[in-house]
C-alpha positions in Angstrom: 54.8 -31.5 106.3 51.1 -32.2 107.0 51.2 -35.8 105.9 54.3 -36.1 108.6 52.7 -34.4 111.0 49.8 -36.8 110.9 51.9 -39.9 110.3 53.8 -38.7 114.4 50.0 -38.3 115.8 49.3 -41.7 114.6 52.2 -43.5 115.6 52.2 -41.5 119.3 48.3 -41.2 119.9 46.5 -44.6 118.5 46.3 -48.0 119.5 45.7 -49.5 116.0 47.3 -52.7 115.3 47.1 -53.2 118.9 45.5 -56.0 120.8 43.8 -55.5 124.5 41.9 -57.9 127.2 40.0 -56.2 129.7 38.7 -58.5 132.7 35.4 -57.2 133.9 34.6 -55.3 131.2 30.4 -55.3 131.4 29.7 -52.4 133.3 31.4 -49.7 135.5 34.4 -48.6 135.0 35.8 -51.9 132.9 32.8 -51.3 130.1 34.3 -48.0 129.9 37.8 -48.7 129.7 36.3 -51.6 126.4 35.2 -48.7 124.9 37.9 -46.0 124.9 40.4 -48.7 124.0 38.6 -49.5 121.2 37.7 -46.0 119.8 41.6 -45.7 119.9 41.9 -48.5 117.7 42.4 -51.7 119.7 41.1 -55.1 119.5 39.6 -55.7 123.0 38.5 -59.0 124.4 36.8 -58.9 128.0 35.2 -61.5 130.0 31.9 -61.5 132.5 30.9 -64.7 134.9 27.3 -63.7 133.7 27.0 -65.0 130.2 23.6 -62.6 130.1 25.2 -59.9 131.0 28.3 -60.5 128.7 26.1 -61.4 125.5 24.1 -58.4 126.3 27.1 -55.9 126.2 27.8 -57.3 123.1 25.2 -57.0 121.3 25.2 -53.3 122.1 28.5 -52.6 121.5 28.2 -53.9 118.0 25.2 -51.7 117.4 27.6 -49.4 118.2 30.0 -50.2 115.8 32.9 -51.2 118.4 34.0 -54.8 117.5 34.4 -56.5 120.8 34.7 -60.3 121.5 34.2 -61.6 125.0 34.4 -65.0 127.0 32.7 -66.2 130.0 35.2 -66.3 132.5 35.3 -66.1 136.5 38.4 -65.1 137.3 37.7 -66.6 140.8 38.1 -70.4 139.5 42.0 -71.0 138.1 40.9 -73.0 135.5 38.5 -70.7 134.0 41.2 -68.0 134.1 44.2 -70.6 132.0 41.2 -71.1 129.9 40.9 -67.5 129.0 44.6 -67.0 128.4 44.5 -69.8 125.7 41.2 -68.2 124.1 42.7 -64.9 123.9 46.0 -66.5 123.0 44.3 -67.8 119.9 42.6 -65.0 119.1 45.0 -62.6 118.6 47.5 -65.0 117.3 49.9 -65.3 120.6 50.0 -61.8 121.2 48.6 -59.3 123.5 49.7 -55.2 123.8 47.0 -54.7 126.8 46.1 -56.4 129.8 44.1 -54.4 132.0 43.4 -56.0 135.4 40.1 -54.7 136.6 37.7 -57.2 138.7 37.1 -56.1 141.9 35.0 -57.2 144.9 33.7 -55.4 147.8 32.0 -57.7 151.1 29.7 -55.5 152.5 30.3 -56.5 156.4 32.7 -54.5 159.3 35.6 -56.6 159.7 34.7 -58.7 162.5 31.4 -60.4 160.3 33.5 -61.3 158.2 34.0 -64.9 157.5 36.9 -66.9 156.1 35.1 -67.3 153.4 34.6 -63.5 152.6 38.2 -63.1 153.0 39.0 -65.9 150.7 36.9 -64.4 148.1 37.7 -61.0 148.6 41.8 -62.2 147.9 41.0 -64.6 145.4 39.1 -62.1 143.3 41.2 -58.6 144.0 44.7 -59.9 144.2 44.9 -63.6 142.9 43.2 -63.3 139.7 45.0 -60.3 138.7 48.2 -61.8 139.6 47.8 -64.5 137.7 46.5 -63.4 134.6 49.8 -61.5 134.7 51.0 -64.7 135.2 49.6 -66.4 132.1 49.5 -63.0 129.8 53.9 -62.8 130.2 54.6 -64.8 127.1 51.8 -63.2 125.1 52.8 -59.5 126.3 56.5 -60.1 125.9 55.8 -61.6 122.4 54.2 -58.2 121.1 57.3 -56.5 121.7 55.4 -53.4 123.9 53.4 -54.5 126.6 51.1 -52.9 129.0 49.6 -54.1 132.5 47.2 -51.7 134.0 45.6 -52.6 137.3 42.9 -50.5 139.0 43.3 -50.8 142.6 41.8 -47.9 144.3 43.2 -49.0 147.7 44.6 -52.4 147.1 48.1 -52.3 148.6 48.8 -55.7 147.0 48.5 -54.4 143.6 50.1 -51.0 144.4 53.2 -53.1 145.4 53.1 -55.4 142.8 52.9 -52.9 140.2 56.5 -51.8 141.2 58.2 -55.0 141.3 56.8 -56.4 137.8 57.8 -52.7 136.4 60.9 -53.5 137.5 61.5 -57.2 136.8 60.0 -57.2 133.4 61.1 -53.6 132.0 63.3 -55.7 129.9 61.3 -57.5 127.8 59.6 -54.1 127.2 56.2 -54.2 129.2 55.6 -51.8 131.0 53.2 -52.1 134.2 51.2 -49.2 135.7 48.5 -48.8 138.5 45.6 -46.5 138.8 43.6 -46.0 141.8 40.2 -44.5 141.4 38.5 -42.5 144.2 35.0 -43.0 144.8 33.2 -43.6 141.3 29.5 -44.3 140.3 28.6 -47.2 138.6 26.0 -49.3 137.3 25.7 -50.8 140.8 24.7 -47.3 142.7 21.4 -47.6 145.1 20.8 -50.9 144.9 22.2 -54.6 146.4 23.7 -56.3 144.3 25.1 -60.3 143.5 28.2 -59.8 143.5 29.3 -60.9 139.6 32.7 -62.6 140.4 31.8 -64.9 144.0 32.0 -68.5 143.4 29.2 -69.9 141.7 28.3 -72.0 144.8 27.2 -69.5 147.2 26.7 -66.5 145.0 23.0 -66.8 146.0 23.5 -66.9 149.3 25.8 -63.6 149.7 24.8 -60.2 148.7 27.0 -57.6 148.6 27.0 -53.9 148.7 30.1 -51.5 147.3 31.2 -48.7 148.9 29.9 -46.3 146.6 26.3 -47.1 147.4 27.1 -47.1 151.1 27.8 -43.5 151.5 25.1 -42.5 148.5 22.3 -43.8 150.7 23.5 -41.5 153.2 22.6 -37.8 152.1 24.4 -36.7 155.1 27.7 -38.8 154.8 27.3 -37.8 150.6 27.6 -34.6 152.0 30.9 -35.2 154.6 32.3 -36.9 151.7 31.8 -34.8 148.6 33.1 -31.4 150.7 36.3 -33.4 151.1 36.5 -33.6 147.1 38.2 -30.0 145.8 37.0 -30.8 142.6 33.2 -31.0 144.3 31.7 -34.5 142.9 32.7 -38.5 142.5 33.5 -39.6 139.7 32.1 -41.0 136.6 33.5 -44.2 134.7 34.6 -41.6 131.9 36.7 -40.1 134.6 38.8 -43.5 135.0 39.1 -44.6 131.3 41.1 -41.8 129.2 44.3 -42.3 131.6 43.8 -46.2 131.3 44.2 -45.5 127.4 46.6 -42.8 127.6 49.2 -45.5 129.8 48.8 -47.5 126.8 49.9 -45.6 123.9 53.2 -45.2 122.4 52.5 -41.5 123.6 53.5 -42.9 127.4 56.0 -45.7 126.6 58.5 -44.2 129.3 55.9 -44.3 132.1 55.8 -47.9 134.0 55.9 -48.6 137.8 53.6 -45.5 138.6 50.4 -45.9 141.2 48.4 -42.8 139.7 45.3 -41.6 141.9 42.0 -40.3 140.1 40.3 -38.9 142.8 39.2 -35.2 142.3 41.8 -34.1 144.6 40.4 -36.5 147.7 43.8 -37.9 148.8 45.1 -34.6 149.0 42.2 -32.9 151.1 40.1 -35.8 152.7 41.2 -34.6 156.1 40.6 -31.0 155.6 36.7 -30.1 154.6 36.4 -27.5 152.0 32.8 -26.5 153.6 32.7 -25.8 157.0 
């Protein structure tokens, strides 16, 4: 009965056997996400426009003893993304379980600085790339016969929408597509400017960018506003973000797909309503 017992938790609670690519995966929230997939037993490939950056994540993960692979990749450029695909492709032999969409940009300016540009890069990055690697991962997730699509969106409407019509229109060939939006979460990038990792090669030394995170943490007072907003009293940490990413991908949750799931610490639910007065 034991030995049954065990063989269930297995089959419903581990990703062994199970092949994953994470975009973004460095720092923040995506090195996270690498590393709770991984613990579960997947083989996770994850790509970084900073070859520094990338090579230096791997080197710690495999001090670590989690076997990750990476690529360089801006997910920006089209033909770095197709070039990805067909890496990843061979790698795991024309198969892929995971594809976790999780690059994200923020332009630091009100809405009227904005250029064209900015916008351009701000769709590109957020809504393009993810698009399209779902794009170019179809044949490889319907070819492992139980796919996953996980985009983080925090308050991307684009992905929140297109999370329900790819549920939908590829239920059949059994991948499933889920969305999770993350309130306000600390990061690598807290208290400090930033290049912006994922901007076009071209300009990336001409624009600095700042996320939203840091903007209200260098504000003790607007911290304040926006912490008493929070039931659960605090932001969150990448840690917070990563076990449901995992969870939406084990057998354990294979009747789940087309849901927009917010990890907030209540926010959505209070943000109008202080709990201090």
């Amino acid at each position: 009965m034991a030995s049954l017992a065990e063989e269930l938790r297995r089959m419903r609670w581990s990703l062994q056997g199970m092949t994953a690519l994470v975009t973004g995966g460095t720092r923040g929230i995506g090195r996270s996400i690498v590393e709770d997939l991984t613990r579960f037993g997947a083989s996770v490939h994850t790509c970084c426009r900073n070859e520094t950056d990338l090579n230096q994540a791997l080197i710690e993960w495999s001090k670590s003893g989690l076997q990750v692979t990476g690529s360089v990749c801006d997910v920006s450029v089209q033909l770095q993304r197709e070039k990805l695909m067909e890496e990843v492709s061979s790698l795991f032999k024309g198969k892929l379980n995971i594809l976790v969409n999780n690059v994200g940009v923020n332009i630091g300016k009100p809405t009227v600085e904005q250029t064209a540009e900015d916008f351009s890069v701000a769709m590109t990055t957020n809504f393009e790339s993810a698009y399209n690697f779902c794009q170019l991962a179809y044949p490889l997730l319907k070819n492992s016969g139980q796919g996953s699509i996980i985009f983080i969106s925090s308050v991307t409407a684009a992905l929140n929408q297109t999370t329900k019509y790819l549920a939908c229109e590829w239920a059949k060939d059994n991948i499933r597509v889920n969305c999770i939006a993350p309130g306000i979460t600390r990061t690598s990038m807290l208290g400090k400017w930033v290049k912006d990792d994922f901007q076009p090669s071209s300009s990336a030394d001409e624009r600095m960018t700042i996320s939203l995170v840091d903007k209200v943490l260098e504000n003790n007072k607007t911290f304040a506003d926006v912490l008493s907003r929070i039931p659960l009293q605090r932001i969150a940490e990448p840690d917070d973000i990563s076990p449901l990413v995992t969870f939406l991908c084990l057998p354990a949750a294979s009747y789940i797909t087309g849901q927009i799931i917010c990890v907030d610490g209540g926010w959505i639910i209070n943000c109008f309503y202080p709990l201090n007065d």
